[in-house]
VOBA-1610 file (N, C-alpha, C; in pm, whole numbers, padded with zeros to 5 digits, always signed):
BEGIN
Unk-11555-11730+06170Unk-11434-11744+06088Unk-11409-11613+06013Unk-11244-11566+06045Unk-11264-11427+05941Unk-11252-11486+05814Unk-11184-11377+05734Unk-11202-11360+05596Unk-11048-11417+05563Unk-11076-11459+05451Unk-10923-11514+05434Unk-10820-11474+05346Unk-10693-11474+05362Unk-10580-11415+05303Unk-10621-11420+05117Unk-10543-11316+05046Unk-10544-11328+04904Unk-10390-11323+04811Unk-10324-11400+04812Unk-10200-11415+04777Unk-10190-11417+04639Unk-10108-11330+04561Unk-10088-11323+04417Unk-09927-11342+04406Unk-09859-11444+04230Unk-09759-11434+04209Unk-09751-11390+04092Unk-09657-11299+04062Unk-09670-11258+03954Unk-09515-11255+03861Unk-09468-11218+03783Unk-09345-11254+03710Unk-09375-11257+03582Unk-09270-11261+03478Unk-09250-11293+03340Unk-09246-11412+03346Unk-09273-11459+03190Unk-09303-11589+03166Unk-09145-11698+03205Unk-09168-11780+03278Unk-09066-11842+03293Unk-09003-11823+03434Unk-09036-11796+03509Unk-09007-11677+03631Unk-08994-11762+03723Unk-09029-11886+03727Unk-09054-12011+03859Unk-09222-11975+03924Unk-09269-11842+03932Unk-09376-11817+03987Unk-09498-11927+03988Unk-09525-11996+03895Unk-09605-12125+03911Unk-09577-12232+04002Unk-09437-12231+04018Unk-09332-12364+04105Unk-09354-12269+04241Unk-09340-12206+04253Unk-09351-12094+04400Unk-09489-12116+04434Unk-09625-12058+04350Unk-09765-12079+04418Unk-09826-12198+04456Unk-09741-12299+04384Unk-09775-12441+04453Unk-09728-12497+04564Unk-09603-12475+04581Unk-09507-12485+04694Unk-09564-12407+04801Unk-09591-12263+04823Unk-09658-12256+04886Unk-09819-12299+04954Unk-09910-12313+04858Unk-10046-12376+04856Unk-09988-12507+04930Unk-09865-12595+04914Unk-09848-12730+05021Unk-09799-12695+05124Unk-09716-12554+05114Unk-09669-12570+05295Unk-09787-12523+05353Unk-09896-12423+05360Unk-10017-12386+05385Unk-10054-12474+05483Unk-10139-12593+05393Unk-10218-12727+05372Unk-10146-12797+05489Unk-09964-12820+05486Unk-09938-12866+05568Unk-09932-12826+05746Unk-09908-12659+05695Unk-09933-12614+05835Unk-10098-12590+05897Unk-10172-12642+05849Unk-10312-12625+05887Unk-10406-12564+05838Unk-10364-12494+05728Unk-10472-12376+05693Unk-10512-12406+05547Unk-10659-12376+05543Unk-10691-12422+05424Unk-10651-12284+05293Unk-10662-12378+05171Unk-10549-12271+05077Unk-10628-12299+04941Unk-10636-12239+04845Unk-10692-12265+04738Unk-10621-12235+04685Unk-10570-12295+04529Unk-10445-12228+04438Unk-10530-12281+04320Unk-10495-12159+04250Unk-10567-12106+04136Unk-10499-12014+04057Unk-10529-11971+03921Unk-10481-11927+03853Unk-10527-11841+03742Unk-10456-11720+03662Unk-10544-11652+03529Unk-10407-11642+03461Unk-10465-11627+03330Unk-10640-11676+03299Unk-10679-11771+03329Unk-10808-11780+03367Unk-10864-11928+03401Unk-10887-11942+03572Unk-10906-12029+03596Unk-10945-12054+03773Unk-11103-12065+03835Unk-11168-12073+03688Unk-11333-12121+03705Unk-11353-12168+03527Unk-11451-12252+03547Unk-11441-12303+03398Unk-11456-12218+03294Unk-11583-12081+03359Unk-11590-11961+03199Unk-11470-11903+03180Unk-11413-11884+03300Unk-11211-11808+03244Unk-11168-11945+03190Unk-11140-12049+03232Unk-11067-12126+03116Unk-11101-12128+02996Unk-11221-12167+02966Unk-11260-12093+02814Unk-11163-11993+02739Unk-11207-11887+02834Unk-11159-11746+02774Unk-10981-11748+02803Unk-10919-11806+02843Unk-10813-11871+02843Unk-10703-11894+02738Unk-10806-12007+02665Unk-10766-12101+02558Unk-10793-11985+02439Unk-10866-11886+02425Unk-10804-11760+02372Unk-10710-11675+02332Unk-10665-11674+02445Unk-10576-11553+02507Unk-10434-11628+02513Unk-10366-11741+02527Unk-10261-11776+02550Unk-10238-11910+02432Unk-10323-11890+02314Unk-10291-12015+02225Unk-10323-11914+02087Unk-10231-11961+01992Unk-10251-11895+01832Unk-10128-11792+01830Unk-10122-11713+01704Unk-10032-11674+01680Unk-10044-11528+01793Unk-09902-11456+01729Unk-09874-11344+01882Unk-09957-11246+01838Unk-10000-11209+01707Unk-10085-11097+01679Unk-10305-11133+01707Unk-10316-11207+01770Unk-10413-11254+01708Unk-10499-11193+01785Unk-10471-11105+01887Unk-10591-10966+01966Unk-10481-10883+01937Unk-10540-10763+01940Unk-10525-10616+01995Unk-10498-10636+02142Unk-10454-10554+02201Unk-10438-10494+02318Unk-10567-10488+02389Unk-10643-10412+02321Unk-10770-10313+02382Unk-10859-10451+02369Unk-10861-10567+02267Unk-10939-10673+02293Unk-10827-10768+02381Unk-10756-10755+02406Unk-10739-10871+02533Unk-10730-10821+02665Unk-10741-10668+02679Unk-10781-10562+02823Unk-10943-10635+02850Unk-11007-10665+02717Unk-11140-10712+02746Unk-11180-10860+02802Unk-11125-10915+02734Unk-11068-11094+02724Unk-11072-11089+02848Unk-10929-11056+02920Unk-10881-11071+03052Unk-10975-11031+03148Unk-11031-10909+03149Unk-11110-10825+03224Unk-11250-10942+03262Unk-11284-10994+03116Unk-11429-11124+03167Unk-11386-11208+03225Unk-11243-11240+03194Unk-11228-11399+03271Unk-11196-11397+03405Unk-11097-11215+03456Unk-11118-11226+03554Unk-11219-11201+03666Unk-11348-11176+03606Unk-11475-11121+03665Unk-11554-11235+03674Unk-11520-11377+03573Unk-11583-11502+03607Unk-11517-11586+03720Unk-11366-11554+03703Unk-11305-11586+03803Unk-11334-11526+04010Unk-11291-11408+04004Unk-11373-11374+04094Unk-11474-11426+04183Unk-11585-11402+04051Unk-11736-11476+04133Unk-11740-11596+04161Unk-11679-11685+04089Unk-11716-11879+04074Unk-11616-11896+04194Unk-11487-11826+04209Unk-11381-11900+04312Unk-11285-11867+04396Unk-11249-11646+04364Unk-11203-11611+04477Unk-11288-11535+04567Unk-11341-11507+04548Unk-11463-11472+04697Unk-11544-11554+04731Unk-11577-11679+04687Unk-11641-11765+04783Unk-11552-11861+04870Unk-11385-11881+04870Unk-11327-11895+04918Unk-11264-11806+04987Unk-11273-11703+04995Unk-11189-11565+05063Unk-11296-11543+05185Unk-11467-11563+05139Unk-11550-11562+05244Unk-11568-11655+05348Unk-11524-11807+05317Unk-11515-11912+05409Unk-11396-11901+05475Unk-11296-11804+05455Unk-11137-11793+05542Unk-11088-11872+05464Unk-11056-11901+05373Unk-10932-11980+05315Unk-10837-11885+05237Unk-10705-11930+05233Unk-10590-11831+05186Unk-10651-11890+04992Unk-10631-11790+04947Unk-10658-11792+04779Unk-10475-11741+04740Unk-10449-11842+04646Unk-10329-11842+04619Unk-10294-11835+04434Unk-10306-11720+04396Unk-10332-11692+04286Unk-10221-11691+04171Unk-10200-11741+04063Unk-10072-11756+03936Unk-10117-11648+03893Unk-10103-11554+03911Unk-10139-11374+03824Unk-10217-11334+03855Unk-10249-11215+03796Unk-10352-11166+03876Unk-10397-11061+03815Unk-10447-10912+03853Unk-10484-10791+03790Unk-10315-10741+03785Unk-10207-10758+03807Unk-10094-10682+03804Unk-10040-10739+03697Unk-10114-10834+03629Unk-10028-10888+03463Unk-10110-10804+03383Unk-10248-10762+03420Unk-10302-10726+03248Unk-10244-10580+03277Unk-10162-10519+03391Unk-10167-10385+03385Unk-09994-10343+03300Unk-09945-10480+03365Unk-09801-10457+03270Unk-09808-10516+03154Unk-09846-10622+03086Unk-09894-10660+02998Unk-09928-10590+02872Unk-10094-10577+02900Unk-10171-10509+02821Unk-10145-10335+02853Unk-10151-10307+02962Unk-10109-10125+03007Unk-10016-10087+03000Unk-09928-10197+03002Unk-09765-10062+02995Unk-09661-10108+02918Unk-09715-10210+02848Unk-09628-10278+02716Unk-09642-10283+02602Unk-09762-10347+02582Unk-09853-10410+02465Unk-09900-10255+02392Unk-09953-10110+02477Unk-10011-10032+02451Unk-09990-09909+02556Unk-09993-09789+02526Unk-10043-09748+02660Unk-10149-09744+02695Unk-10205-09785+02744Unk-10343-09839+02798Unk-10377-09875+02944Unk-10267-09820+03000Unk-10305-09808+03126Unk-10414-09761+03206Unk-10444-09670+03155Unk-10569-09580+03241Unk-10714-09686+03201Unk-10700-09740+03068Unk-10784-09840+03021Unk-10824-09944+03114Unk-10714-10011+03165Unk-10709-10111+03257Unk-10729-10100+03370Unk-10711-09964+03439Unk-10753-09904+03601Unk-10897-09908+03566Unk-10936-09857+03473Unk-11073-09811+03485Unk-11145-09950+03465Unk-11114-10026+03405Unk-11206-10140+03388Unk-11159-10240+03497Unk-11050-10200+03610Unk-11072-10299+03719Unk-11141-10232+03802Unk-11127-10111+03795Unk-11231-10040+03910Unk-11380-10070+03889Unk-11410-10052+03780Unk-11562-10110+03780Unk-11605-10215+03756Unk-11501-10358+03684Unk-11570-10459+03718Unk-11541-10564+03801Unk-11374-10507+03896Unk-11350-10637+03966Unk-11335-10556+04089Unk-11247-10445+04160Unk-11228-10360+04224Unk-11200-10427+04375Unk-11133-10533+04332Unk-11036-10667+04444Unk-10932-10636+04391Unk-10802-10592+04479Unk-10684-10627+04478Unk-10615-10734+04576Unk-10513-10803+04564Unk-10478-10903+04621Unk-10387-10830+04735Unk-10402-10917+04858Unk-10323-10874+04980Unk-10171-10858+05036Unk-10155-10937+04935Unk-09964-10972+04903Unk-09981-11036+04811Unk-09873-10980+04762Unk-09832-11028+04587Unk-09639-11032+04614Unk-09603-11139+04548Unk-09481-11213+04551Unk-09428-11177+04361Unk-09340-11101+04303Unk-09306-11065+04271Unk-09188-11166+04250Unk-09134-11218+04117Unk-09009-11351+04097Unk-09004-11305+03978Unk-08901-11232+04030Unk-08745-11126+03937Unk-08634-11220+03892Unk-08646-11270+03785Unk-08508-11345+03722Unk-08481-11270+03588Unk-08390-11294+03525Unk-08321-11256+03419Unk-08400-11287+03312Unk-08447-11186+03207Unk-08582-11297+03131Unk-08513-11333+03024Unk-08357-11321+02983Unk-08321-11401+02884Unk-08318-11565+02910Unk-08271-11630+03075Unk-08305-11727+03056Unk-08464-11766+03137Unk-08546-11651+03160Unk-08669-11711+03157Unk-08735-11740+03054Unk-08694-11658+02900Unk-08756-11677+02786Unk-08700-11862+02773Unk-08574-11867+02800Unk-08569-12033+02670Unk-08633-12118+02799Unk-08677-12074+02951Unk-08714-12151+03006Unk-08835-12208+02932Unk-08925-12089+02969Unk-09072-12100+02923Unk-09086-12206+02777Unk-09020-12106+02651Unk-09034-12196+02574Unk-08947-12307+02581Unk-08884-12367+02621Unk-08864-12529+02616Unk-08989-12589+02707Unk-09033-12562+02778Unk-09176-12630+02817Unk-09250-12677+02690Unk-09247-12583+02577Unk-09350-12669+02495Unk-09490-12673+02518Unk-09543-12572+02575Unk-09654-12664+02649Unk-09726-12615+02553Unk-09750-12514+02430Unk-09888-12490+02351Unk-09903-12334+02394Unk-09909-12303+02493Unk-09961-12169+02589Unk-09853-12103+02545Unk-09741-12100+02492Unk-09622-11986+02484Unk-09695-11888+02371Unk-09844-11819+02346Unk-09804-11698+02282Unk-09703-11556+02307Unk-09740-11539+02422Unk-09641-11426+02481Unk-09538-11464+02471Unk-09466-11594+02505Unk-09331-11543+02475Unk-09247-11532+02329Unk-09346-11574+02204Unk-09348-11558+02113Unk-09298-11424+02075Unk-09344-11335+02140Unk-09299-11218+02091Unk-09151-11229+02133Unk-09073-11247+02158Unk-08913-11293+02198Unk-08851-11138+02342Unk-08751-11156+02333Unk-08645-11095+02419Unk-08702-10984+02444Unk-08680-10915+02378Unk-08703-10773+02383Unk-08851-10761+02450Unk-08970-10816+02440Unk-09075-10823+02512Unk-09071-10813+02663Unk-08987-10979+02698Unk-08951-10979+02824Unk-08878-10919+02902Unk-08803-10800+02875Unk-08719-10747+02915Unk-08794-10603+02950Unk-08920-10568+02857Unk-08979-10456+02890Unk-09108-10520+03008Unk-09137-10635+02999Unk-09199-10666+03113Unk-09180-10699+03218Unk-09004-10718+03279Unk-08959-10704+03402Unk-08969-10578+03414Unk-08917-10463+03316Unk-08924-10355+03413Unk-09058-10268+03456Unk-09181-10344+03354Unk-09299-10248+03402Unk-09306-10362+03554Unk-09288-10483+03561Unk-09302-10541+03703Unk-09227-10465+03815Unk-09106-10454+03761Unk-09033-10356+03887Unk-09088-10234+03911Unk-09146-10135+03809Unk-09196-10028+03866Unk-09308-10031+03907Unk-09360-10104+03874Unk-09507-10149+03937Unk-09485-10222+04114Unk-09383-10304+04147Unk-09381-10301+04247Unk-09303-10187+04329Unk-09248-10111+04261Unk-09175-09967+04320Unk-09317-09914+04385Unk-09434-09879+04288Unk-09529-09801+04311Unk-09654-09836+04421Unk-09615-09957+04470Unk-09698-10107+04561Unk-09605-10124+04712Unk-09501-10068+04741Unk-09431-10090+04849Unk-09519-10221+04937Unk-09599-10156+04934Unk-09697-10181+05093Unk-09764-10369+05044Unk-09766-10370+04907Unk-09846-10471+04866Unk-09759-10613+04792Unk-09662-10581+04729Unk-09566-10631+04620Unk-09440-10640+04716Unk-09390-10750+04714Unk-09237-10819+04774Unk-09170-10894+04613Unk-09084-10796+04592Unk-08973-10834+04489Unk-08880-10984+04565Unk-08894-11092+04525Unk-08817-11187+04549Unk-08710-11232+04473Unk-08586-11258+04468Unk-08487-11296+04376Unk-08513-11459+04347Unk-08539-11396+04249Unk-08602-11597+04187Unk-08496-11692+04140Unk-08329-11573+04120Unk-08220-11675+04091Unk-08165-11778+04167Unk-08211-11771+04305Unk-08167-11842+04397Unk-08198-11999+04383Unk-08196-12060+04491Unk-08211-12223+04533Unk-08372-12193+04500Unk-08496-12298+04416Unk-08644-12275+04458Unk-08682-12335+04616Unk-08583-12388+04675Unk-08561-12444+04831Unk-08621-12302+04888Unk-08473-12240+04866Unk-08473-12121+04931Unk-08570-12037+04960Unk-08607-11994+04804Unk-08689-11903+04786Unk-08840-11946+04844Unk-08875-12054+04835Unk-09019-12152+04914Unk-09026-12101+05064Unk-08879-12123+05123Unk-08919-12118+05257Unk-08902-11942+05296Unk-08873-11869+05213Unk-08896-11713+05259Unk-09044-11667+05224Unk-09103-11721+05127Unk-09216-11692+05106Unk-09320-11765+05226Unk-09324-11878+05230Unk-09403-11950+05307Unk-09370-11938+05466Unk-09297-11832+05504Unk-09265-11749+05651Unk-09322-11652+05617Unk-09339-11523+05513Unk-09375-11436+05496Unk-09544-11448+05526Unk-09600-11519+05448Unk-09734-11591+05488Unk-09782-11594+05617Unk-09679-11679+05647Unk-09739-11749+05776Unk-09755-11663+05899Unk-09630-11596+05875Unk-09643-11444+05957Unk-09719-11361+05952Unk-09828-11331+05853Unk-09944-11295+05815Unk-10071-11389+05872Unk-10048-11475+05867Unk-10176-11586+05975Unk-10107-11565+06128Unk-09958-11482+06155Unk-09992-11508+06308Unk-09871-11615+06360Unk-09818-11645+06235Unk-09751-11741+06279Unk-09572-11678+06298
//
């Protein structure tokens, strides 16, 4: 059995990107192939921990340079407990974020701290994902999306508008600089739509 696909979605808060990695993880499943969908922070129990950190309390409540750290453990617990022991049995790993949030995030928003964040994925995770799906909407109404969820987890979008608006564009240049890796998808569309371009894109990648 080879090795199996590593699929990342990534977006501003509110983006549909959660509604997309599941949708895909079922057409997968339905077309035959086994799929794991997972998510960061979190996606093994020590990142959920470190989780409930990072996305609950008020918007000041890390630094930058401590949540480059935060993120950096949970995704290194993550990793070990659940995407490489599924990536080694061939299963597609279908990931809600990934290393391309703490770099716009924490590296090219929050701080400049970019070089911070290369260097600490290079030495403690030094996995990048194989395709990454990119869901570009307007973040004025991804902001009242997110927060009308309610769900507890809205620190980031706490910081309001102006946040989200500098974190579409470190996403766009970040997938400018990724050609080969990052597919910008228009997330304004039908989520019909947008499901079945992604889940061809895939599949065409298994061969199909």
């Amino acid at each position: 059995m080879g090795r199996g696909l590593f699929v990342t979605f990534e977006g501003i808060d509110g983006s549909g990107k959660s509604t997309q990695a599941r949708r895909l993880a079922g057409a997968l499943e339905a077309a035959g192939h086994g799929a794991v969908l997972t998510r960061e922070p979190g996606g093994s129990p020590g990142a959920e921990e470190i989780r409930r950190l990072l996305v609950e309390g008020a918007p000041e409540r890390w630094s930058p340079e401590t949540e480059i750290l935060l993120f950096t453990a949970a995704r290194r617990d993550h990793l070990e407990k659940t995407i490489e022991p599924a990536l080694s049995a061939g299963r597609t790993v279908i990931c809600d974020r990934y290393a391309d949030s703490t770099r716009v995030y924490q590296g090219a928003v929050r701080g400049a701290l970019r070089a911070l964040v290369d260097a600490l994925h290079a030495q403690m995770i030094a996995r990048d994902p194989d395709l990454t799906f990119l869901i570009d909407v307007d973040p004025d109404q991804a902001l009242a999306r997110g927060l009308a969820r309610n769900s507890g987890e809205d620190r980031f979008e706490t910081f309001g508008a102006g946040f989200q608006h500098k974190l579409r564009d470190g996403f766009l240049a970040l997938a400018a600089d990724h050609p080969e890796r990052v597919r910008v998808i228009d997330g304004a569309r039908d989520i019909d739509v947008i499901a079945r371009e992604i889940s061809a894109a895939v599949l065409e990648r298994h061969g199909e």
